[in-house]
N, CA, C and O atoms as CSV, one atom per row, in Angstrom:
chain,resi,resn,atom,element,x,y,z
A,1,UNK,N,N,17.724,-7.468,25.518
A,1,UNK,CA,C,17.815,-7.621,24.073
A,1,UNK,C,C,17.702,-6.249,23.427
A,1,UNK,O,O,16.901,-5.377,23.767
A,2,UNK,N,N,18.573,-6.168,22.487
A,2,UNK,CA,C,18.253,-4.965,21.743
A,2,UNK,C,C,17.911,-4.810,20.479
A,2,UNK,O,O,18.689,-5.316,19.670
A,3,UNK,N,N,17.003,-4.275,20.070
A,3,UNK,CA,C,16.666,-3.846,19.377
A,3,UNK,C,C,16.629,-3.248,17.645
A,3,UNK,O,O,16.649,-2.017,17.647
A,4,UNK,N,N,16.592,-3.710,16.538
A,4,UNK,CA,C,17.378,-3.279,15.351
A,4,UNK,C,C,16.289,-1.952,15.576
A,4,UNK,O,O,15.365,-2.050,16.382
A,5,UNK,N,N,16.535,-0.601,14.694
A,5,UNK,CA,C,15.649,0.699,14.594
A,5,UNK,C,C,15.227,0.109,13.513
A,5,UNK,O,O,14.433,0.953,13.095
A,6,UNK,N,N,15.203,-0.781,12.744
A,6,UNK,CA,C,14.539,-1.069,10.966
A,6,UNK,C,C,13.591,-1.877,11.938
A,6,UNK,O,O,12.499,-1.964,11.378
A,7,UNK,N,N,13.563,-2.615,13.387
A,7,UNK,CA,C,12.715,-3.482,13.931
A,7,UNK,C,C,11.662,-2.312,14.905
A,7,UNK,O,O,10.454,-2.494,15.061
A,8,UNK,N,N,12.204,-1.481,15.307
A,8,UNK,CA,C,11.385,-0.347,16.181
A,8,UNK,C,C,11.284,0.363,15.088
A,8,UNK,O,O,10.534,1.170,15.636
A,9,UNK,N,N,11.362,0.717,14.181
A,9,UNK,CA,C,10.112,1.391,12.761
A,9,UNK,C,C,9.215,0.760,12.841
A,9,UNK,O,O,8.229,1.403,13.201
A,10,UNK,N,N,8.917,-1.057,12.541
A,10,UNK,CA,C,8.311,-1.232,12.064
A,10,UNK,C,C,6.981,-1.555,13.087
A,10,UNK,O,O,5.765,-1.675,12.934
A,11,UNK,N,N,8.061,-1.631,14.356
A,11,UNK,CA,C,6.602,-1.965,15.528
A,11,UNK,C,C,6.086,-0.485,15.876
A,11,UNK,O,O,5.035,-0.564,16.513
A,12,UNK,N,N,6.527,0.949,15.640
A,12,UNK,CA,C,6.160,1.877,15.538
A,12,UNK,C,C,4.893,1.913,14.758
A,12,UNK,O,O,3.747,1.975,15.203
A,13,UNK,N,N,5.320,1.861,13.432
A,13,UNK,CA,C,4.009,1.902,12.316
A,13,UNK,C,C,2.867,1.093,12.749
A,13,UNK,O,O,1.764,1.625,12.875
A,14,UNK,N,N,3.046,-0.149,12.985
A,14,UNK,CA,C,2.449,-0.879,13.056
A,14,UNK,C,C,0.946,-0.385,14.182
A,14,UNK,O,O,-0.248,-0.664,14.067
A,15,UNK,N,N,1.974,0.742,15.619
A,15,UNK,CA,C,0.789,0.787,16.618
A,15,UNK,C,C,0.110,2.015,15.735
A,15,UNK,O,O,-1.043,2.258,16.091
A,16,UNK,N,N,0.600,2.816,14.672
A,16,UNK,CA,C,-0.076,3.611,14.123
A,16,UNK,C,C,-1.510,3.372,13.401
A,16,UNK,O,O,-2.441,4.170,13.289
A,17,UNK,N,N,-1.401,1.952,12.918
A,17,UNK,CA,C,-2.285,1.865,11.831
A,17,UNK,C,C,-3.284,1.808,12.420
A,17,UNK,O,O,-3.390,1.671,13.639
A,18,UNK,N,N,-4.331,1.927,11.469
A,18,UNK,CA,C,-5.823,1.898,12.221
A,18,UNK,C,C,-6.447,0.782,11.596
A,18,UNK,O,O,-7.572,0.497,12.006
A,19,UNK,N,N,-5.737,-0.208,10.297
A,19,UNK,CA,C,-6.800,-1.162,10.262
A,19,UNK,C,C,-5.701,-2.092,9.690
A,19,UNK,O,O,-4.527,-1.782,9.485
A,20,UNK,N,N,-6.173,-3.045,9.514
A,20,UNK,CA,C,-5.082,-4.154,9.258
A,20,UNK,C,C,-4.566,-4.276,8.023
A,20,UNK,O,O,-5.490,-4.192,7.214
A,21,UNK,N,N,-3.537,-4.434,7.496
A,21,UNK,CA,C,-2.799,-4.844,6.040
A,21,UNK,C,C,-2.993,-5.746,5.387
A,21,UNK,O,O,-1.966,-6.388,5.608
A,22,UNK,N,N,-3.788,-6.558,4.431
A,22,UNK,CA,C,-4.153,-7.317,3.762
A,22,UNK,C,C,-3.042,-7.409,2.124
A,22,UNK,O,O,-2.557,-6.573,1.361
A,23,UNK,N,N,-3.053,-9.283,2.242
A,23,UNK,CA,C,-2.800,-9.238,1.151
A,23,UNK,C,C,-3.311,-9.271,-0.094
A,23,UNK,O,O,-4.281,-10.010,-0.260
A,24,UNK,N,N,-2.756,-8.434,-1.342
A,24,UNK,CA,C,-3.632,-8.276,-2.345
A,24,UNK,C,C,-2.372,-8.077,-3.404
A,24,UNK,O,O,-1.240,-7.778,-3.023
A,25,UNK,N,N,-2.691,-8.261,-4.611
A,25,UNK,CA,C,-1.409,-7.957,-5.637
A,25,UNK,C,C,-2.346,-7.555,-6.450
A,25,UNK,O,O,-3.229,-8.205,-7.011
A,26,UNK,N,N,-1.873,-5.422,-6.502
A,26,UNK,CA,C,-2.913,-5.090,-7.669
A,26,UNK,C,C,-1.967,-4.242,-8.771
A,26,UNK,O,O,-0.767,-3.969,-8.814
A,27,UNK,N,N,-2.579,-4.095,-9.233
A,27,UNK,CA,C,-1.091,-3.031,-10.545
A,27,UNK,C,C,-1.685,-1.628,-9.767
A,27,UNK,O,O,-2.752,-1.210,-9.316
A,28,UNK,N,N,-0.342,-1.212,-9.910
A,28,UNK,CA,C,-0.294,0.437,-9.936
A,28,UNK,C,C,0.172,1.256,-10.849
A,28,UNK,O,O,1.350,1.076,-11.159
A,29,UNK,N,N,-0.188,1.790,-11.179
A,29,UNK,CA,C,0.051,2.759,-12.823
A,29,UNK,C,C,0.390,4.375,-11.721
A,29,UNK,O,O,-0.292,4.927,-10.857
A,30,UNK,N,N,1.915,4.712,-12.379
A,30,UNK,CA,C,1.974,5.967,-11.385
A,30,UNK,C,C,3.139,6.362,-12.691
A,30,UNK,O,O,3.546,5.493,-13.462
A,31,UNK,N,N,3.616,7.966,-12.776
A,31,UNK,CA,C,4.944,8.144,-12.973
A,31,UNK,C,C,5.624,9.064,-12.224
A,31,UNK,O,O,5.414,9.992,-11.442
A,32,UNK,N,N,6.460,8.505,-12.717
A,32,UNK,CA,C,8.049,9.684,-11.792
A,32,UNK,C,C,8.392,10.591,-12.627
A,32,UNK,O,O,7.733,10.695,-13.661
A,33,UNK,N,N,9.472,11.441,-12.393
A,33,UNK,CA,C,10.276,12.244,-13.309
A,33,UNK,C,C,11.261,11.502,-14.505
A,33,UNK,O,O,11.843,12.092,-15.415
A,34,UNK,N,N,11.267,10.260,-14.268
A,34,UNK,CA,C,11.867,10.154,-15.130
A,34,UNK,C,C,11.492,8.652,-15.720
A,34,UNK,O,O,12.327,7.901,-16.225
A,35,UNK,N,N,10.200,8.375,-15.578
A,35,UNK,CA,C,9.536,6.989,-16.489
A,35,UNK,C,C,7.877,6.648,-15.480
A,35,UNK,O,O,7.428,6.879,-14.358
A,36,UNK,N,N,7.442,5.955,-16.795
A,36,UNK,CA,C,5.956,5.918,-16.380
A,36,UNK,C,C,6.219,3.911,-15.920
A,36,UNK,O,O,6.900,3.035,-16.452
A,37,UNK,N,N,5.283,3.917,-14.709
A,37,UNK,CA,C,5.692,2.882,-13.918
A,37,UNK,C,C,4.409,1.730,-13.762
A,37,UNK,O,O,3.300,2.204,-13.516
A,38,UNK,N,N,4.510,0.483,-13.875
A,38,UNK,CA,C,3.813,-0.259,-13.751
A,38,UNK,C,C,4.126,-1.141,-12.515
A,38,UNK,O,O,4.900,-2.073,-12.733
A,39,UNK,N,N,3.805,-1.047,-11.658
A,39,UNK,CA,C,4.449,-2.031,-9.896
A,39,UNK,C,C,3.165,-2.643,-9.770
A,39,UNK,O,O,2.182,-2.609,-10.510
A,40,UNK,N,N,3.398,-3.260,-8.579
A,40,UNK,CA,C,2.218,-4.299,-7.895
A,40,UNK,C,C,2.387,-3.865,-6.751
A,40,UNK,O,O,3.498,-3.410,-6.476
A,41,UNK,N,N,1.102,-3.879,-5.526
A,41,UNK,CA,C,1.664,-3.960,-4.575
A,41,UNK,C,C,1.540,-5.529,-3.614
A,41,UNK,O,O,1.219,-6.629,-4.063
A,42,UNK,N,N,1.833,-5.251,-2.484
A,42,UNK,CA,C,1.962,-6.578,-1.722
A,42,UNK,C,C,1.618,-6.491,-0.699
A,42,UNK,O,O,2.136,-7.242,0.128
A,43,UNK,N,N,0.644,-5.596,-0.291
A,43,UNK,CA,C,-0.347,-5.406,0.223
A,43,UNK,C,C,-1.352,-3.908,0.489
A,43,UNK,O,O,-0.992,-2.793,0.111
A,44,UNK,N,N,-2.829,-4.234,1.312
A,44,UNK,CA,C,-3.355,-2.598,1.489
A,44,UNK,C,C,-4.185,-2.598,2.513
A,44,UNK,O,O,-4.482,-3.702,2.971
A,45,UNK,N,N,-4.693,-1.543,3.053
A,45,UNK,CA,C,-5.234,-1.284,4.067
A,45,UNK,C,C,-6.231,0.138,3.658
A,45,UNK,O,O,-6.455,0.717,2.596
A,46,UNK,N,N,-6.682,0.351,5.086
A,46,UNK,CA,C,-7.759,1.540,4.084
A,46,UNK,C,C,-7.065,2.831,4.382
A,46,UNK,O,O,-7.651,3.824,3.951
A,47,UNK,N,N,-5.746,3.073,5.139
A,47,UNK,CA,C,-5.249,3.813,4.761
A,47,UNK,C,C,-4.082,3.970,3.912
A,47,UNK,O,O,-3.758,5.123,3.625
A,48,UNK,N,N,-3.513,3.161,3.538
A,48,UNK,CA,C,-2.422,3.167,2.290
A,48,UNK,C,C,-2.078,1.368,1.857
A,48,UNK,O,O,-2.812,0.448,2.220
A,49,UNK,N,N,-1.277,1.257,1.329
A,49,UNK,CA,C,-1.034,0.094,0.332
A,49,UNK,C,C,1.133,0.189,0.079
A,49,UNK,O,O,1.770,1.193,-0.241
A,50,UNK,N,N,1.590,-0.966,0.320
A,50,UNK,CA,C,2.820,-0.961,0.158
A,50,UNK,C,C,3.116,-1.669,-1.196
A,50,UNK,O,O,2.671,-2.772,-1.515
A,51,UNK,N,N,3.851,-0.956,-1.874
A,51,UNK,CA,C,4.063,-1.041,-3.996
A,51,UNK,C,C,6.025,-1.986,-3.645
A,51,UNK,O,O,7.033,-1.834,-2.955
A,52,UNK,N,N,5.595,-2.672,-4.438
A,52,UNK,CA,C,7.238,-3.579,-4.667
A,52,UNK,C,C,7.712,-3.100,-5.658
A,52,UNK,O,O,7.087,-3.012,-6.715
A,53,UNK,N,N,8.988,-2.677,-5.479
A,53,UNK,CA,C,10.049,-1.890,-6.356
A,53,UNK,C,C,11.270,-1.681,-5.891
A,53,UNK,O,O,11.663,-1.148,-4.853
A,54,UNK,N,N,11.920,-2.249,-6.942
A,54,UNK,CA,C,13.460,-2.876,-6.865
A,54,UNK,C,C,14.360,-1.290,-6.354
A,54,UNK,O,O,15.218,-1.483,-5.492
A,55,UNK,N,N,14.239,-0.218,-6.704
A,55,UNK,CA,C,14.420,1.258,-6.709
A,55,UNK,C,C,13.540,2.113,-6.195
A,55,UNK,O,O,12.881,2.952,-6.810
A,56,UNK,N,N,13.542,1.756,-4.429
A,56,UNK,CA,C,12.025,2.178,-3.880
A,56,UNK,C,C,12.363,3.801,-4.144
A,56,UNK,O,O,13.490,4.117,-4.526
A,57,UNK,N,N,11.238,4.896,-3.901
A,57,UNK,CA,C,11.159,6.337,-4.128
A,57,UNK,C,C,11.795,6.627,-2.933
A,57,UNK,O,O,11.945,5.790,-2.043
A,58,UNK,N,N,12.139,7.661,-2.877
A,58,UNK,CA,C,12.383,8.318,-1.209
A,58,UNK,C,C,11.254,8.674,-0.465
A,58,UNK,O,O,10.175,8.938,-0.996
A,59,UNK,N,N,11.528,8.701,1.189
A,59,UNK,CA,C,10.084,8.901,1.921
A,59,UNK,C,C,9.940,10.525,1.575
A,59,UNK,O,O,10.907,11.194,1.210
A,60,UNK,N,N,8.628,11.054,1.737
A,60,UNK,CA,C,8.210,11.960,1.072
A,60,UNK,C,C,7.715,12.345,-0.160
A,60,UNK,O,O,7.138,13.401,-0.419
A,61,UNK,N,N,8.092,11.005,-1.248
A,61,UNK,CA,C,7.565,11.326,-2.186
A,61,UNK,C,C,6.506,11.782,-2.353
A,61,UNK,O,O,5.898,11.515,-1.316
A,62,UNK,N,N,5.666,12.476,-3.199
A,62,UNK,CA,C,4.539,12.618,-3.720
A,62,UNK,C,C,3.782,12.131,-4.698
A,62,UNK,O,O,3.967,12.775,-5.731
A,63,UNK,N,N,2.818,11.060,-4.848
A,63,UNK,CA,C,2.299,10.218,-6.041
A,63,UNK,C,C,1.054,10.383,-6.182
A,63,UNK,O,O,0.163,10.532,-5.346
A,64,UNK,N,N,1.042,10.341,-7.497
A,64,UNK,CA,C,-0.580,9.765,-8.173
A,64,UNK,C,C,-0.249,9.047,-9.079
A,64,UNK,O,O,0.634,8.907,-9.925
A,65,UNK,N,N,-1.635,8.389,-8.529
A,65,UNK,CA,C,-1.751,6.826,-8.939
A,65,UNK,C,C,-2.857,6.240,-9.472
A,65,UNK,O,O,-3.930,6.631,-9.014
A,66,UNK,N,N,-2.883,5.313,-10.413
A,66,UNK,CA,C,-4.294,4.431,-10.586
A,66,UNK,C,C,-3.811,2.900,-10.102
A,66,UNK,O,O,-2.710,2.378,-10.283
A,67,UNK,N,N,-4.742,2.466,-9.570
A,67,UNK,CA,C,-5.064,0.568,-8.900
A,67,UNK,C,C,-6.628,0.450,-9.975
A,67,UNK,O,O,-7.349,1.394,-10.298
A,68,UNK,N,N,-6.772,-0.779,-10.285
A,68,UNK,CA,C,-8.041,-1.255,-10.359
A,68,UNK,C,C,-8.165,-2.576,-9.465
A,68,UNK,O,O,-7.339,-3.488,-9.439
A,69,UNK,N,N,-9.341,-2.503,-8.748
A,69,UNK,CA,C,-9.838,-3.002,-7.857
A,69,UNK,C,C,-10.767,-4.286,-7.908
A,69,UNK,O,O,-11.875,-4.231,-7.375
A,70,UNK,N,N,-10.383,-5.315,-8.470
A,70,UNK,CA,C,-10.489,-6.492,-9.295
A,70,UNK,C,C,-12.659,-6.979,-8.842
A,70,UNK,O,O,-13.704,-7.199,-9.453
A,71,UNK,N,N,-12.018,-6.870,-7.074
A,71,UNK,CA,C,-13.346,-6.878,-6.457
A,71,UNK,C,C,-14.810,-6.213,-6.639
A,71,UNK,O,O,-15.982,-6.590,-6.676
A,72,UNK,N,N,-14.183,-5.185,-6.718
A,72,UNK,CA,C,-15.483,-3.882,-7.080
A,72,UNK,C,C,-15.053,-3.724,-8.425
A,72,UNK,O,O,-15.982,-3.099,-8.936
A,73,UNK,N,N,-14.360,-3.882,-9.132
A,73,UNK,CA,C,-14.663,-4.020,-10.717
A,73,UNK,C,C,-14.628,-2.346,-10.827
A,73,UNK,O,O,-15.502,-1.676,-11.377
A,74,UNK,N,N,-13.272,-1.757,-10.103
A,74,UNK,CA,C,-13.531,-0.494,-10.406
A,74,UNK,C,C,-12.294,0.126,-10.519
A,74,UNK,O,O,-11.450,-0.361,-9.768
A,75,UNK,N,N,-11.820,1.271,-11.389
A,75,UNK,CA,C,-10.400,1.661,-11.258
A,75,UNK,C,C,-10.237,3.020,-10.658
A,75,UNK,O,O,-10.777,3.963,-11.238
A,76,UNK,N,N,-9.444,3.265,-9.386
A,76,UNK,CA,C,-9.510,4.724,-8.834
A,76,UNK,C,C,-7.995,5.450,-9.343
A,76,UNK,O,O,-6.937,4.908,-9.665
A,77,UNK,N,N,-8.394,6.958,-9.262
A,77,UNK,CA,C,-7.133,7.716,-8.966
A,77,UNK,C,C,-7.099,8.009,-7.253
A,77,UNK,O,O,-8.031,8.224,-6.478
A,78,UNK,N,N,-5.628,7.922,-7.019
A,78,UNK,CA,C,-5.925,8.361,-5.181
A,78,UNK,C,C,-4.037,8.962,-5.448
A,78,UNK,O,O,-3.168,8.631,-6.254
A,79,UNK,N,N,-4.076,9.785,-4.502
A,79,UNK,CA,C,-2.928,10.638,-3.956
A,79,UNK,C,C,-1.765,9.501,-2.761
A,79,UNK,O,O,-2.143,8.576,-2.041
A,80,UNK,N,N,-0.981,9.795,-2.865
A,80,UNK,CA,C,-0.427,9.262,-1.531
A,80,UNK,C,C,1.008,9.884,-1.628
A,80,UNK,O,O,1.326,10.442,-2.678
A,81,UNK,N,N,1.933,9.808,-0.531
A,81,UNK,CA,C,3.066,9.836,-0.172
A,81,UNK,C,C,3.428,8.807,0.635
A,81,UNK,O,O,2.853,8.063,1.430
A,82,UNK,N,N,4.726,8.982,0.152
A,82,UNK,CA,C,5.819,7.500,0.637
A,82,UNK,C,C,6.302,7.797,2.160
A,82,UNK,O,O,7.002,8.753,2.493
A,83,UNK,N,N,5.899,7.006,2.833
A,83,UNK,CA,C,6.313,7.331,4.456
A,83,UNK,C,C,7.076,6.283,4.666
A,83,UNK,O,O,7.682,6.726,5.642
A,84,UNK,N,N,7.618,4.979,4.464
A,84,UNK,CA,C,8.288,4.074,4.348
A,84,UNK,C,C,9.396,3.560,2.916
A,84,UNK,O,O,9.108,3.247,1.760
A,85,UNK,N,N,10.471,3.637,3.498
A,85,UNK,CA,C,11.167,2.413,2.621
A,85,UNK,C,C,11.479,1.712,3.337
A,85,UNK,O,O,11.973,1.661,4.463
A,86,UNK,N,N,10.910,0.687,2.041
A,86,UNK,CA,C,11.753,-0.868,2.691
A,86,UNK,C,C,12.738,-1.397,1.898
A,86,UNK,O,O,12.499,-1.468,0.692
A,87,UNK,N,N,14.120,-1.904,2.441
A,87,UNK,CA,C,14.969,-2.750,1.696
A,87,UNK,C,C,14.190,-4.626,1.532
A,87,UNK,O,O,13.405,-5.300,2.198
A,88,UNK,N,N,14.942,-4.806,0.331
A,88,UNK,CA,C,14.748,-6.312,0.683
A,88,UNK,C,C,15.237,-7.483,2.109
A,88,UNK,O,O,16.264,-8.150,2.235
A,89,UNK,N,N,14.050,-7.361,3.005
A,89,UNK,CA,C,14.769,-8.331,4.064
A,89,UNK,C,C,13.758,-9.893,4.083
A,89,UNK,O,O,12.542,-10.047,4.200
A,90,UNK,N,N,14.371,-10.433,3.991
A,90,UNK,CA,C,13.663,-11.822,4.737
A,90,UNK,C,C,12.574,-12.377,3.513
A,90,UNK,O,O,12.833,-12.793,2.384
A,91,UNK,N,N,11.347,-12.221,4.162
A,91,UNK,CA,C,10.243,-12.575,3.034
A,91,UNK,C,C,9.552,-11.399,2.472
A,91,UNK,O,O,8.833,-11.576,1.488
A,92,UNK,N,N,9.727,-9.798,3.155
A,92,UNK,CA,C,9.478,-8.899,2.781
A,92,UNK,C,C,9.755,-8.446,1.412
A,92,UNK,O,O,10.981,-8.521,1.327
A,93,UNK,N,N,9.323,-8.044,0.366
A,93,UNK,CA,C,10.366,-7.597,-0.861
A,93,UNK,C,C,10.362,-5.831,-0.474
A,93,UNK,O,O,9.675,-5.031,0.161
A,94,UNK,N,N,11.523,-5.852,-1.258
A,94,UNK,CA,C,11.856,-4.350,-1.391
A,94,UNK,C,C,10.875,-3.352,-1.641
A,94,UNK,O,O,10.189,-3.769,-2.574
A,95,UNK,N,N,10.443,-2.161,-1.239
A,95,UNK,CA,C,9.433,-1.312,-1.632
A,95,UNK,C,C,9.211,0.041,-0.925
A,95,UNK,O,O,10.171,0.547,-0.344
A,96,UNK,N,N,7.736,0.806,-0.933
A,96,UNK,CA,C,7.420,1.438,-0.324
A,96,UNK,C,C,6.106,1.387,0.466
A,96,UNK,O,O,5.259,0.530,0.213
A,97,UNK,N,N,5.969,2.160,1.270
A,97,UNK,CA,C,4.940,2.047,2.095
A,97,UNK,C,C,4.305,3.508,1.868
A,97,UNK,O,O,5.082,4.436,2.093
A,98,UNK,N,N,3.220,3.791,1.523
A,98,UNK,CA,C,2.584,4.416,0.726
A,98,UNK,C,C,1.119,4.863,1.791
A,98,UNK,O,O,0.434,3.970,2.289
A,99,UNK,N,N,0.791,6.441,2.032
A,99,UNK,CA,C,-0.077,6.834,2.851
A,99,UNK,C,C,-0.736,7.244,2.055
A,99,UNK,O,O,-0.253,7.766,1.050
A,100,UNK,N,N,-2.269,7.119,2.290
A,100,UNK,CA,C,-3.747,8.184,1.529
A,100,UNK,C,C,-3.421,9.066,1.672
A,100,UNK,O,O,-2.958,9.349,2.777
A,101,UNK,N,N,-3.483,10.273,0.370
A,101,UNK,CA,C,-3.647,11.778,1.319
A,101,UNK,C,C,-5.165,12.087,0.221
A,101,UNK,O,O,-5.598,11.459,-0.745
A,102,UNK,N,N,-5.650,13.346,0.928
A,102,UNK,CA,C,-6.523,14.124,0.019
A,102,UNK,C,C,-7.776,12.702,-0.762
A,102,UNK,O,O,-8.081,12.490,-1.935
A,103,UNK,N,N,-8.063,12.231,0.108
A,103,UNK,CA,C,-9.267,10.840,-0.623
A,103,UNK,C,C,-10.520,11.735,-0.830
A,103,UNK,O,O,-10.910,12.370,0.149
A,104,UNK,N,N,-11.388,11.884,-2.352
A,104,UNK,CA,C,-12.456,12.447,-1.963
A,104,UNK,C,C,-13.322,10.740,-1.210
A,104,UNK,O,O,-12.953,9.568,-1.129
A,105,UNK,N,N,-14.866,11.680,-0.711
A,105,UNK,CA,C,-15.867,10.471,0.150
A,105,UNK,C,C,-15.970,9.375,-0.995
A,105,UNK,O,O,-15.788,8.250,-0.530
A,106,UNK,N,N,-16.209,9.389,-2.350
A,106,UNK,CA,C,-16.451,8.379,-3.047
A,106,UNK,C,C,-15.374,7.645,-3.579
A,106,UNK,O,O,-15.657,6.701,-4.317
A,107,UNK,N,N,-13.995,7.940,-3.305
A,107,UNK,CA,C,-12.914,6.883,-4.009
A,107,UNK,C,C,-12.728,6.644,-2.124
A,107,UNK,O,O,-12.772,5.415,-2.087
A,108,UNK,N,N,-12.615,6.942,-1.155
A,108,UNK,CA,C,-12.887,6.541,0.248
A,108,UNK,C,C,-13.869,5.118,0.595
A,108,UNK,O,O,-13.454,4.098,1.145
A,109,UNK,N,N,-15.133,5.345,0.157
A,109,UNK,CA,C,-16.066,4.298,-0.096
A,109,UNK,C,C,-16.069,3.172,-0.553
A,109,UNK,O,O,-16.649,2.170,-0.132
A,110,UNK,N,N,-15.026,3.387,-1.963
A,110,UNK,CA,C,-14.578,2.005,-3.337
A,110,UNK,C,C,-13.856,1.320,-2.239
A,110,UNK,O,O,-14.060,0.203,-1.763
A,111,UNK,N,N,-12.659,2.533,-1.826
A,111,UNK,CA,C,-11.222,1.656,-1.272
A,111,UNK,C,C,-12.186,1.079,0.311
A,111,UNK,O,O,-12.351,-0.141,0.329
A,112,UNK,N,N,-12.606,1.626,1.180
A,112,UNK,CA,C,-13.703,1.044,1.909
A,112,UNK,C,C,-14.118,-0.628,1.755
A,112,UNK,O,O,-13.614,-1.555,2.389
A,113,UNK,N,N,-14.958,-0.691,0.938
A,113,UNK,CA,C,-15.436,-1.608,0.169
A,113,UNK,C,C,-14.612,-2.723,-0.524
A,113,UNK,O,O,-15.160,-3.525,-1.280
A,114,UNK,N,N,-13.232,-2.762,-0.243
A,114,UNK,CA,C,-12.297,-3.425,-1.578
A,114,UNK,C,C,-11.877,-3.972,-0.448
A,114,UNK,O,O,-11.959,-5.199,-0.388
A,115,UNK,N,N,-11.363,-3.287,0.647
A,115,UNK,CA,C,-10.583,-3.825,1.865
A,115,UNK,C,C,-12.019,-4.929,2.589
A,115,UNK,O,O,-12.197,-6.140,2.463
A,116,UNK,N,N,-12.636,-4.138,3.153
A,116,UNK,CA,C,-13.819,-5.258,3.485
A,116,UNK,C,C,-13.975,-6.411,2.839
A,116,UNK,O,O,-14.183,-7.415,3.521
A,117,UNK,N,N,-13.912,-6.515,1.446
A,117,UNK,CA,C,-13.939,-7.765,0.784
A,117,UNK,C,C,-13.119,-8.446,0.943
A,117,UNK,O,O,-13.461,-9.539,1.392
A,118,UNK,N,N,-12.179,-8.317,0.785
A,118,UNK,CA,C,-10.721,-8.784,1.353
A,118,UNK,C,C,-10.634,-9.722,2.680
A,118,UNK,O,O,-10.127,-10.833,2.838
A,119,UNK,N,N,-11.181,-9.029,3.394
A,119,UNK,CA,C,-11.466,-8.940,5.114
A,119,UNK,C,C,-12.486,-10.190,5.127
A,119,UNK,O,O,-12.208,-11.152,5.844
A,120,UNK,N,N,-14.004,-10.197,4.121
A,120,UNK,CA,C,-14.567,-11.516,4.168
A,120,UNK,C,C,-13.957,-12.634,3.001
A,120,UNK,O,O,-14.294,-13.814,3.097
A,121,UNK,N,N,-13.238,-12.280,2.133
A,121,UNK,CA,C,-12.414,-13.420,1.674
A,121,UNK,C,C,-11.799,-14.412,2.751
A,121,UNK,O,O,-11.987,-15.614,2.938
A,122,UNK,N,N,-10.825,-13.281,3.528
A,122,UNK,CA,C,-9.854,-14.069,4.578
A,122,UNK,C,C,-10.398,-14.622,5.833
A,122,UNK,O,O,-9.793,-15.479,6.478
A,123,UNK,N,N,-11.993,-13.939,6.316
A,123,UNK,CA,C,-12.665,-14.550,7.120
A,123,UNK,C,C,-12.910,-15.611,6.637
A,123,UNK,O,O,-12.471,-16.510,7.355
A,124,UNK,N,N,-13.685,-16.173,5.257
A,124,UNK,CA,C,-13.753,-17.545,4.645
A,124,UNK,C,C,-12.704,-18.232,4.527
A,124,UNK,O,O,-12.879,-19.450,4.497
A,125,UNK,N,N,-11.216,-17.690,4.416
A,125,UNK,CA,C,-10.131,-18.703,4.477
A,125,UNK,C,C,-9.798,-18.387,2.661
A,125,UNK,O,O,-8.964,-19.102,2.105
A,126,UNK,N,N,-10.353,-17.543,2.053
A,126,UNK,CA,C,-9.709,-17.737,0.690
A,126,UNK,C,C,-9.006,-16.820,0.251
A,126,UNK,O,O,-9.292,-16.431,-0.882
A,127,UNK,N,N,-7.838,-16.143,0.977
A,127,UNK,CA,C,-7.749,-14.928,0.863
A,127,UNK,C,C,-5.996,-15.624,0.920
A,127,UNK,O,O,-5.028,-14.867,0.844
């Protein structure tokens, strides 16, 4: 059997990650060069979070961003770059896949803390 490369990306990334992808739908407040942006994403992890957008960025982008964190009742700025696009396939929606860079220890801690909750939501089944 062979293989699609959009299917060996994604089992690539996948052995990369270090913690699991959770679902969560939070706003992201970011802008581009050419408009200030309100997305959601559709999911996060404690090292990045994938944002749904019909006109994903190119990989490499460079972003800053605010999420508020419904759980911890808290709103961070955090850095990231786009290491993924995704087209719209299947049940996936269109978007990016979005890496931490530069976290200081205390927005590390929040996002820490937000994913864990998450983690005992879905251990209880309410997630």
């Amino acid at each position: 059997m062979v293989k699609s490369s959009s299917h060996q990306a994604k089992q690539q990334a996948s052995e990369r990650r270090t913690s699991p992808r959770l679902p969560t739908k939070l706003v992201v407040r970011f802008t581009t060069p050419r408009a200030f942006l309100d997305q959601y994403t559709h999911n996060i992890s404690k090292g990045g979070l994938f944002i749904k957008m019909e006109n994903p960025l190119p990989v490499d982008t460079q972003l800053e961003f605010e999420i508020h964190l419904p759980l911890t009742r808290r709103e961070i700025r955090i850095k990231g770059q786009v290491v993924h696009v995704q087209p719209e396939e299947g049940a996936m929606p269109a978007g990016v896949g979005v890496q931490f860079v530069d976290l200081d220890e205390e927005t590390r801690k929040t996002l820490d803390a937000y994913v864990h909750a998450l983690l005992d939501k879905q251990a209880k089944g309410r997630l």
